[in-house]
C-alpha positions in Angstrom: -6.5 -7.3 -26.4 -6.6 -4.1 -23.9 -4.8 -4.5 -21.1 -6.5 -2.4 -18.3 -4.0 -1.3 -15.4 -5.8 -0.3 -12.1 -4.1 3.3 -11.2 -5.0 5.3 -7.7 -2.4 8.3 -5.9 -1.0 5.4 -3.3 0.6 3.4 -5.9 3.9 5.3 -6.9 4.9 2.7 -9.2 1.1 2.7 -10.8 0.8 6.4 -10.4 4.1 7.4 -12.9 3.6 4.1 -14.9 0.0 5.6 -15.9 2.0 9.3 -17.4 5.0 6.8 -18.7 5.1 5.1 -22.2 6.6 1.8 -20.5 3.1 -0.2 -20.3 2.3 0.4 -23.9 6.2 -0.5 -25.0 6.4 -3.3 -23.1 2.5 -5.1 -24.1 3.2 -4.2 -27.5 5.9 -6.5 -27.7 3.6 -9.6 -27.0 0.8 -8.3 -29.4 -1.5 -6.2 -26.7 -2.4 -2.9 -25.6 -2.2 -0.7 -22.5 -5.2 1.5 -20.9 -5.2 2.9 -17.5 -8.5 2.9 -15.2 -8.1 5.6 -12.5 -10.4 5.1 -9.4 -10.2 6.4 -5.8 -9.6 4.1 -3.0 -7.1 1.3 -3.9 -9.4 -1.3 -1.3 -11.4 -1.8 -4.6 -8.9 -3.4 -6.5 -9.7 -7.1 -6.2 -13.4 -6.5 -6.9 -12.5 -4.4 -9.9 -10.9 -7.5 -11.1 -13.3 -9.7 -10.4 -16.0 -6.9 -12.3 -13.5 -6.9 -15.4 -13.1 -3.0 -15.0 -9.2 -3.8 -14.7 -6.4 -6.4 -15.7 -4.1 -5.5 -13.4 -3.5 -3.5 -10.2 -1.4 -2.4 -7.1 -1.9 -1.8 -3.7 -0.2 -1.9 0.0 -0.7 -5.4 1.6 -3.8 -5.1 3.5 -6.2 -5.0 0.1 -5.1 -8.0 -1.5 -5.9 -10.0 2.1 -9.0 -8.5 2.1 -9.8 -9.7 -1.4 -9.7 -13.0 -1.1 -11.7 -12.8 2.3 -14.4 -11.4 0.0 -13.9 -14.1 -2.2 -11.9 -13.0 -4.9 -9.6 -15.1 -6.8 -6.6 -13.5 -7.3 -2.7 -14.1 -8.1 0.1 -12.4 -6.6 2.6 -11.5 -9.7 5.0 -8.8 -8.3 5.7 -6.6 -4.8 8.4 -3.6 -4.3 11.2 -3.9 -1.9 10.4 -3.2 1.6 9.7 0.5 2.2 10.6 1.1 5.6 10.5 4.9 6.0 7.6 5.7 3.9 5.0 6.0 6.8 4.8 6.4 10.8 2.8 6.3 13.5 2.8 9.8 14.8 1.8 11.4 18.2 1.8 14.9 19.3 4.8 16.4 21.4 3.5 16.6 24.6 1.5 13.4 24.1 1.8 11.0 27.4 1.8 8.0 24.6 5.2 6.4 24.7 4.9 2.8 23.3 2.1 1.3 21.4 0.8 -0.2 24.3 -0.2 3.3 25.7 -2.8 3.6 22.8 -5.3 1.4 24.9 -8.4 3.2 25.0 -7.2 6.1 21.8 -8.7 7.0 18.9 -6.4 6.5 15.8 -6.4 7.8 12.6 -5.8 6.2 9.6 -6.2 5.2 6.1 -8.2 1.8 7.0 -8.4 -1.1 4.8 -4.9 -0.2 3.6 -1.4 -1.1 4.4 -2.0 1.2 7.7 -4.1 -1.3 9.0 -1.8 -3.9 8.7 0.7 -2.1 10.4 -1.7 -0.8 13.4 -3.0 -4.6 13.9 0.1 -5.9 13.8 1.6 -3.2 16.2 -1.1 -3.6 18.5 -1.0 -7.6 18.6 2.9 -7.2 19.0 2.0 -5.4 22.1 -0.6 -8.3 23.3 -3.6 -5.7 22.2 -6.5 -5.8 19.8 -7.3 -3.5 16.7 -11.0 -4.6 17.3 -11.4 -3.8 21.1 -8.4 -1.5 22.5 -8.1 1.3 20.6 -11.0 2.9 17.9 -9.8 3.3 14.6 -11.1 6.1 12.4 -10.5 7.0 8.8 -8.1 9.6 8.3 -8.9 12.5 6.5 -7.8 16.3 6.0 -8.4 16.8 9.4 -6.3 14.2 11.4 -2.7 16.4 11.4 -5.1 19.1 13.6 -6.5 16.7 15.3 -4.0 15.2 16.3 -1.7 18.6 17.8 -4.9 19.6 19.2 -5.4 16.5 21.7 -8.6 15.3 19.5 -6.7 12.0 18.8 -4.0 9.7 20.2 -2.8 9.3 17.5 -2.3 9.2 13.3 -0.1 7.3 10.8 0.8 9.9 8.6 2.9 8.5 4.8 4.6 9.9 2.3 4.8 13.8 1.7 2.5 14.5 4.5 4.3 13.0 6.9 7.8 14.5 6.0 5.3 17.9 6.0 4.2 16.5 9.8 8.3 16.1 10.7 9.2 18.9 9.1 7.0 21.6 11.3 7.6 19.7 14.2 5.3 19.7 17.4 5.0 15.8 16.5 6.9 12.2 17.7 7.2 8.9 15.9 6.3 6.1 18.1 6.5 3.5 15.3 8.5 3.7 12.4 6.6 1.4 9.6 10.0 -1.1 9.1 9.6 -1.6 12.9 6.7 -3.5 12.1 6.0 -4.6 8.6 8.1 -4.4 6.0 5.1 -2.3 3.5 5.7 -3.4 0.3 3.8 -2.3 -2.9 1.9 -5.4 -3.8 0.9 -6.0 -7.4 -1.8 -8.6 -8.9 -4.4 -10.0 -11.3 -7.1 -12.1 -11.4 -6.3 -15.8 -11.8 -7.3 -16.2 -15.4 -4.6 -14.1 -16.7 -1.7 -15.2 -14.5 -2.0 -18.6 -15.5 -3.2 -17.9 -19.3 -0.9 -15.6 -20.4 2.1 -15.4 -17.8 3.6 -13.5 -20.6 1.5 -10.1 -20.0 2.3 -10.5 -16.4 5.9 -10.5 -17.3 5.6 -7.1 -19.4 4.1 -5.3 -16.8 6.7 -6.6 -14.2 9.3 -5.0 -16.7 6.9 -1.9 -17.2 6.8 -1.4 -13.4 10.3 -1.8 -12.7 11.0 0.2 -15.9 8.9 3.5 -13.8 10.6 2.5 -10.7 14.0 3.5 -12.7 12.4 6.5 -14.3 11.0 8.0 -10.8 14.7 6.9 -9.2 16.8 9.1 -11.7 13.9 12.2 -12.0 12.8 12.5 -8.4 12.5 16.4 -8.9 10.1 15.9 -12.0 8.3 12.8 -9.8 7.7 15.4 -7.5 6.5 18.4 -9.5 4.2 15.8 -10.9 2.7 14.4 -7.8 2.6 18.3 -6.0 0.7 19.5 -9.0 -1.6 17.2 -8.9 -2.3 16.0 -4.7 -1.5 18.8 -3.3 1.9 19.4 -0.6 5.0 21.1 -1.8 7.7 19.7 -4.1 10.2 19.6 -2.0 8.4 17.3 0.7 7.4 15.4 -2.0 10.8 15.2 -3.2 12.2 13.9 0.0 9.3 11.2 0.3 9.9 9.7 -2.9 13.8 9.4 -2.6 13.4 7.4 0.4 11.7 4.8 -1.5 13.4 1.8 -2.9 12.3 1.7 -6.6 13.0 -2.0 -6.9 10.8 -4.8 -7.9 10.9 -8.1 -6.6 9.8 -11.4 -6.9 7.0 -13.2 -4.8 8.6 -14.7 -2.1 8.3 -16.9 0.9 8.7 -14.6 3.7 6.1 -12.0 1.5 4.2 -14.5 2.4 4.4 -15.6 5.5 4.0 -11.9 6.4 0.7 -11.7 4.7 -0.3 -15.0 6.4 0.3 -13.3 9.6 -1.6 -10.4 8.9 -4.3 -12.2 7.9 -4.5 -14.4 11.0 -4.5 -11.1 13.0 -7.4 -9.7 10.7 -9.5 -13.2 11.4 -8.6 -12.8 15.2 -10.0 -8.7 15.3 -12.9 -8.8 13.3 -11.1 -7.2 10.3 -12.2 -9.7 7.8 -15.1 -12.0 8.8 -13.3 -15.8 7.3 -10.0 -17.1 7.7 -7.6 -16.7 4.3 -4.7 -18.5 3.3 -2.6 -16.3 1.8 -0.8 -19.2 -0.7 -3.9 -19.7 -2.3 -3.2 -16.6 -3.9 -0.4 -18.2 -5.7 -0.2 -19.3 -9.0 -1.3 -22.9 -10.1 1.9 -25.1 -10.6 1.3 -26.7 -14.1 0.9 -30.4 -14.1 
């Protein structure tokens, strides 16, 4: 049997497992096979599960709530440890916006449908405001850093290399630091069939993913000529992203949970997703 791992460019762990031998190794040692499906926009990942175009895939934690809005059954097998410097919500320098709850009325950019979302909701229900009605959210693109220091926006959550690019040039100010709010964890996971039928491909890939988290810990120069190469940015903002990630895997825990619970009620309450989800039912099925 082919495995089929899900791989898109915001999945670190994903995106150095797919050039790493680890997946194959690791599968081969319970009688499988590794293959890697590339795709764009990591929202897909629960219906590429469902389709049988992947085994297995990554995300932040908004796609995997939004997958089982849309009906999908899937099974949490895996997150990273909390990742609290890899993005922020950025305004300009001279930009009257102080808190969160001086975005009433903005435009925001962002990635949405991804972990970004989460953290805007969340940041916005903190300050007794709506994702649906206070601010608009837009979907970032190459244009939201100008935007943004021209006064076209309020504001943009900038990740990763891009925003240590943003830091770096100045002319910009965090107003939310992403561990202020959430705690953005890479989220891994699988359609329910395999979980529960063969826990033991789930446990080679947890090792496979933890053994890239090591590899991109001790080579964060070559991680970054890698990812520069091949996204754009320079190597050394790249560089500086990726070492202020935590390269650990974890297991599925309670308070995992209980976050994605809440951002799931919050998603019900604005619109996001159109059915309430219980986030446990993404669990796997104790045996009897």
């Amino acid at each position: 049997m082919t495995i089929t791992i899900g791989v898109h460019n915001s999945n670190p762990t994903l995106y150095y497992l797919s050039r790493l031998d680890y997946a194959q190794e690791e599968l081969a040692a319970v009688g499988e096979s590794a293959a890697f499906h590339t795709y764009v926009n990591g929202v897909r990942t629960g219906q590429l599960l469902t389709e049988g175009v992947i085994d297995f895939g990554g995300t932040g934690s908004t796609p995997p709530v939004t997958a089982q809005a849309a009906g999908h059954d899937i099974v949490y097998t895996a997150v990273s440890a909390p990742r609290p410097d890899h993005g922020a919500l950025l305004v300009a320098e001279d930009s009257p916006v102080r808190t969160v709850a001086d975005l009433k009325g903005g435009t925001v950019h962002l990635a949405i449908g991804s972990w970004q979302t989460h953290l805007i909701a969340k940041a916005l229900d903190d300050a007794g405001l709506s994702y649906a009605t206070d601010i608009t959210p837009v979907r970032g693109g190459e244009d939201s850093e100008s935007l943004l220091r021209a006064g076209g926006i309020a504001a943009w959550v900038a990740q990763g290399a891009q925003l240590v690019a943003a830091l770096r040039a100045g002319g910009v100010r965090v107003v939310v630091r992403t561990g202020d709010v959430i705690t953005d964890r890479s989220v891994f996971f699988t359609r329910r069939e395999l979980a529960e039928e063969r826990p033991e491909i789930v446990a080679a890939l947890t090792r496979a993913l933890q053994r890239a988290d090591d590899w991109a810990a001790a080579h964060p120069r070559e991680a970054a000529e890698i990812a520069a190469a091949h996204q754009g940015g320079t190597v050394e903002d790249w560089e500086s992203a990726l070492r202020a990630l935590p390269w650990r895997i974890e297991e599925v825990g309670d308070a995992f949970v209980a976050e994605q619970q809440q951002a799931a009620d919050i998603f019900v309450r604005t619109g996001f997703i159109d059915r309430p989800v219980t986030v446990a039912h993404a669990l796997p099925r104790k045996a009897a």
